[in-house]
Residue frames as a rotation matrix with the C-alpha (Angstrom) as fourth column:
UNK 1
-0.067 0.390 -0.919 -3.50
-0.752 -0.625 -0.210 -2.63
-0.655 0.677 0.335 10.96
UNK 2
-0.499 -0.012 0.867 -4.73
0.722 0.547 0.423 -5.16
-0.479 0.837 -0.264 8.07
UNK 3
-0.008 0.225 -0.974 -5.13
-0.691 -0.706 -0.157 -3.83
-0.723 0.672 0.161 4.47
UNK 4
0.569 0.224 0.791 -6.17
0.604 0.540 -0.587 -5.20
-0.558 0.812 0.172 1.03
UNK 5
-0.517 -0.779 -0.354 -3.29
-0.311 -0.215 0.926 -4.47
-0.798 0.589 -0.131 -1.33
UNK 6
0.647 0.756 0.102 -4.95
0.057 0.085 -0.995 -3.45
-0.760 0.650 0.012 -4.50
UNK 7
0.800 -0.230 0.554 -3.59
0.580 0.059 -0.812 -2.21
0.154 0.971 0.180 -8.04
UNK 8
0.100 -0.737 0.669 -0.37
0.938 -0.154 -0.310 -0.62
0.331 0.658 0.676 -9.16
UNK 9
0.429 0.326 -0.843 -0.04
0.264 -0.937 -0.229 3.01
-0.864 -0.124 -0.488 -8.74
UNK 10
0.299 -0.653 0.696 1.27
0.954 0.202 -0.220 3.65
0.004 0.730 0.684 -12.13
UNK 11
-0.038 -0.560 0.828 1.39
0.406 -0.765 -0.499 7.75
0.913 0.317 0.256 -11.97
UNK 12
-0.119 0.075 -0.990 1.93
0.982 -0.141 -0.129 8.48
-0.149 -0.987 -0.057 -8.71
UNK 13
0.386 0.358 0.850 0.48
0.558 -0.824 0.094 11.97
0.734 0.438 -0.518 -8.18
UNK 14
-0.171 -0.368 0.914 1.44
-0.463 -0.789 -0.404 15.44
0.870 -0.492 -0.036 -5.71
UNK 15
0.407 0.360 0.839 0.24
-0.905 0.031 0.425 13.37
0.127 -0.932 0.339 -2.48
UNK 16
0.891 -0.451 0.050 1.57
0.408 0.844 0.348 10.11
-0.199 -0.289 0.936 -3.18
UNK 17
-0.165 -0.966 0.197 5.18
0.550 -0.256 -0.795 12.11
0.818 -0.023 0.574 -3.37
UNK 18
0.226 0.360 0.905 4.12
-0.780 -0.490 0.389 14.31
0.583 -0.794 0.170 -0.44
UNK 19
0.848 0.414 0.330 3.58
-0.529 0.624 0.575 10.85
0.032 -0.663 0.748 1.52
UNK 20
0.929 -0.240 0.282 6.68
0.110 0.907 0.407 8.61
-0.353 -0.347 0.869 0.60
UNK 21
0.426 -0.700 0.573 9.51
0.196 -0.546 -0.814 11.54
0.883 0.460 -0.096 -1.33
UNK 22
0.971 -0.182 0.153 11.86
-0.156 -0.004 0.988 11.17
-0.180 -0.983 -0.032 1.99
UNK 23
0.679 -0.730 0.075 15.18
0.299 0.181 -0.937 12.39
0.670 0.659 0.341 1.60
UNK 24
-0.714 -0.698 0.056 16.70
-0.053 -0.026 -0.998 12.46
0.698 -0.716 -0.018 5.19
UNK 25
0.382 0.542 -0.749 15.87
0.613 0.458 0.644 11.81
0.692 -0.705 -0.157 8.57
UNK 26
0.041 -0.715 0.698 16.18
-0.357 -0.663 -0.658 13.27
0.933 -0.223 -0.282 11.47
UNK 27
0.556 0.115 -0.823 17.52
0.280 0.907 0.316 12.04
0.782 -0.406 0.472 15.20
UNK 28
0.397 -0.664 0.634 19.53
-0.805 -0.583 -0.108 12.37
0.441 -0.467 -0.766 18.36
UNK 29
0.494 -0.725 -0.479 22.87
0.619 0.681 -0.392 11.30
0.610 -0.103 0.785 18.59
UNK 30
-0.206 -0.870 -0.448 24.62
0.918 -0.013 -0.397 12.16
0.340 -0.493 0.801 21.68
UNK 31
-0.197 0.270 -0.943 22.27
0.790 -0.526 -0.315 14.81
-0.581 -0.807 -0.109 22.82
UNK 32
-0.569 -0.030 -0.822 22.03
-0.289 -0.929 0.233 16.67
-0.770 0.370 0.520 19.66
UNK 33
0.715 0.647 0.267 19.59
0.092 0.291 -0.952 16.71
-0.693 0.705 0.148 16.48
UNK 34
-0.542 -0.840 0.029 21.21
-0.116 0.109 0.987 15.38
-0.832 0.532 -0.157 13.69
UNK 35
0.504 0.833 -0.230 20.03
-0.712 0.249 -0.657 15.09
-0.490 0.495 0.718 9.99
UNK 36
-0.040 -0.279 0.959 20.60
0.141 0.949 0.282 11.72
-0.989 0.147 0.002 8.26
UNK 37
0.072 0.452 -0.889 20.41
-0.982 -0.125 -0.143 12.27
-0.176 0.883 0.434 3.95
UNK 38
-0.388 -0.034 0.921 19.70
0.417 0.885 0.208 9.08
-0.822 0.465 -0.329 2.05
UNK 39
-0.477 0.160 -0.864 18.83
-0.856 -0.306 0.416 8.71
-0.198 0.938 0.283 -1.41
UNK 40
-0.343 0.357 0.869 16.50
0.084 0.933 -0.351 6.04
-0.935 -0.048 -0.350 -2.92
UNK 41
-0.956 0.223 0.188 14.40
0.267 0.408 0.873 5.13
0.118 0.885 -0.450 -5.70
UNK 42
-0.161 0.937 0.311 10.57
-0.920 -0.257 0.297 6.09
0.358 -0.238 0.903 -6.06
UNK 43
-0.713 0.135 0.688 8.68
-0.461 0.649 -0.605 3.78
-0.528 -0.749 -0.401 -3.99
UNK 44
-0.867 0.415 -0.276 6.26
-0.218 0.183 0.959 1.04
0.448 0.891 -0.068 -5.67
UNK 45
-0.702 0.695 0.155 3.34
-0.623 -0.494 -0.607 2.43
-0.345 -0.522 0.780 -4.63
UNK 46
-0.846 0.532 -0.039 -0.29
0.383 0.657 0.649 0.20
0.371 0.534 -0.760 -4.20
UNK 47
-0.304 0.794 0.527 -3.29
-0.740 -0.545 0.394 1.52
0.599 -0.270 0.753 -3.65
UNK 48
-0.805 -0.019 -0.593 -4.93
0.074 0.988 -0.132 -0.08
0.589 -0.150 -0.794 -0.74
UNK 49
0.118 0.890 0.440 -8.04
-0.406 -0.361 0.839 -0.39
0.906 -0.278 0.319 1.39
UNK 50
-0.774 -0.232 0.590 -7.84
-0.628 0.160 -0.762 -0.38
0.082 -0.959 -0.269 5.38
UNK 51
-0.345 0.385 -0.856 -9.24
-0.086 0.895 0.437 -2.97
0.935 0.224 -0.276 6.62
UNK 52
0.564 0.171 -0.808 -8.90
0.790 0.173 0.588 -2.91
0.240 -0.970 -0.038 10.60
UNK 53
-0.254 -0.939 0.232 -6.73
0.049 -0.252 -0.966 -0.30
0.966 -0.234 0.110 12.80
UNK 54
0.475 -0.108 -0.874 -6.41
0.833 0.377 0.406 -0.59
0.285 -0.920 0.269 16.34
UNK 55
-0.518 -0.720 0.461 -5.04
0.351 -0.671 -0.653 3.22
0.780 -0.177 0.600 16.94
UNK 56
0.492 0.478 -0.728 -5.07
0.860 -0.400 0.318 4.80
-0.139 -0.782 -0.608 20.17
UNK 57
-0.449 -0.779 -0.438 -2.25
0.748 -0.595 0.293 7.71
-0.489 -0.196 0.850 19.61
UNK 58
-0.433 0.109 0.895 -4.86
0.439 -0.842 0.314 9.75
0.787 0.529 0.317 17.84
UNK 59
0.374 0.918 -0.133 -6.89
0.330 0.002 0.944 10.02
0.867 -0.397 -0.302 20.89
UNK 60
0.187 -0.364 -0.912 -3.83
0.932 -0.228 0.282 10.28
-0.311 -0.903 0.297 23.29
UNK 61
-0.782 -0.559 0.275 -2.67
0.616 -0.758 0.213 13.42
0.090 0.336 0.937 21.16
UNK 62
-0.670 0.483 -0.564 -6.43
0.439 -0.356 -0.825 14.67
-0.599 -0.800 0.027 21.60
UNK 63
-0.474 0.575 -0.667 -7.98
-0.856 -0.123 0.502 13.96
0.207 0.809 0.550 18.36
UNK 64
-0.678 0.017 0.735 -10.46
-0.304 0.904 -0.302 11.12
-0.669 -0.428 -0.608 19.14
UNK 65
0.437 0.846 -0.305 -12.75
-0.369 -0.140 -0.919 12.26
-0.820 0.514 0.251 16.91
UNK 66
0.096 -0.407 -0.908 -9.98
-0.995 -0.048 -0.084 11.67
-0.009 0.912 -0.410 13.92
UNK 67
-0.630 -0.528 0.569 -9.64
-0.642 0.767 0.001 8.01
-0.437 -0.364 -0.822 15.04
UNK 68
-0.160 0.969 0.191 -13.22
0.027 0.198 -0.980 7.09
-0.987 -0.151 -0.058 13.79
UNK 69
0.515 0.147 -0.844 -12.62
-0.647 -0.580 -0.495 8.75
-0.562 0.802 -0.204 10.23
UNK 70
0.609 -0.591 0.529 -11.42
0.772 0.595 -0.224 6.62
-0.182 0.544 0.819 7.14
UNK 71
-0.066 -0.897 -0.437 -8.06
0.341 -0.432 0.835 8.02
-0.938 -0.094 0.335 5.89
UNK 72
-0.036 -0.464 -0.885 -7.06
-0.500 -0.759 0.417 10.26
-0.865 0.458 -0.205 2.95
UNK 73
0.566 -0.426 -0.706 -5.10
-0.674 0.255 -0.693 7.85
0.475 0.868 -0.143 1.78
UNK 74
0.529 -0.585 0.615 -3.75
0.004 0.726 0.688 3.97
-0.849 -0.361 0.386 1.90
UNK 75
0.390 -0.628 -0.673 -0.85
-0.827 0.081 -0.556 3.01
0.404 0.774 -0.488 -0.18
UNK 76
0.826 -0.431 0.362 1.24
0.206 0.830 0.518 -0.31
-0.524 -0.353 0.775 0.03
UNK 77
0.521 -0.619 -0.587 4.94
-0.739 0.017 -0.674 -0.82
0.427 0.785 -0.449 -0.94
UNK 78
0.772 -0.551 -0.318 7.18
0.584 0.812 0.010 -4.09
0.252 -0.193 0.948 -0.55
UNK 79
0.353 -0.899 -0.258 10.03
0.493 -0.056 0.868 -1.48
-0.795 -0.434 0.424 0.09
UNK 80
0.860 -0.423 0.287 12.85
0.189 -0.258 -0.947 0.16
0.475 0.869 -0.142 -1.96
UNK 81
0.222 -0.970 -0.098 16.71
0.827 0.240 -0.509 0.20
0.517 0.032 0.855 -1.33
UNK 82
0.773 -0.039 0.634 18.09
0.191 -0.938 -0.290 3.09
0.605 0.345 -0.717 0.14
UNK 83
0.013 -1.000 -0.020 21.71
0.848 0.022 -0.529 4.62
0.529 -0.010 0.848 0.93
UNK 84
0.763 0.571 -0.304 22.35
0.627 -0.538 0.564 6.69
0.158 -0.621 -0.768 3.92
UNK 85
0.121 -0.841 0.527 24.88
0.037 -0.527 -0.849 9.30
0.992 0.122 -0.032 4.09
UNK 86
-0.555 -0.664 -0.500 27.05
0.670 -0.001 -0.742 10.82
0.493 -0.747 0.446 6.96
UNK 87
0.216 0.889 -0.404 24.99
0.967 -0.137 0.216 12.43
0.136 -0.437 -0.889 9.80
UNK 88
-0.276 -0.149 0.949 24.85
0.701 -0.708 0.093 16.17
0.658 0.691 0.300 9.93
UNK 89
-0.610 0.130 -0.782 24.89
0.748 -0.232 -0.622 18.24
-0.262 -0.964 0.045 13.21
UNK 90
-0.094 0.914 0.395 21.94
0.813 -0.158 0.560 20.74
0.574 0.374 -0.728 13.62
């Protein structure tokens, strides 16, 4: 994937939280689904413009048609700290 990392997002809206407002994970540990909480900071969101993508997994999943289509939505972020708590048995 190559993007052009554009401006700021200064107010992130309902979709950029939708997209990057991740407050646990889930996983399996030892044969069971566990959830993971973390806590962070908003992300510093950039608006950005795809450039290239190379994607086959829409097509294996049996959307090929969606592969072809520009996205929604690009964002960029350099990151943001975040602190993971004790896993949580499901």
């Amino acid at each position: 994937m190559v993007v052009d990392v554009g401006a700021p997002v200064t107010e992130p809206g309902p979709l950029e939280h939708f997209l990057t407002a991740r407050y646990g994970l889930h996983t399996r540990m030892a044969g069971r689904t566990r959830w993971v909480p973390n806590r962070h900071e908003p992300w510093p969101l950039r608006r950005a413009t795809l450039l290239e993508l190379d994607d086959e997994l829409l097509a294996a999943a049996g959307f090929p048609e969606l592969a072809g289509t520009p996205p929604d939505s690009v964002l960029h972020s350099r990151g943001t700290a975040t602190e993971f708590g004790m896993p949580r048995a499901l």
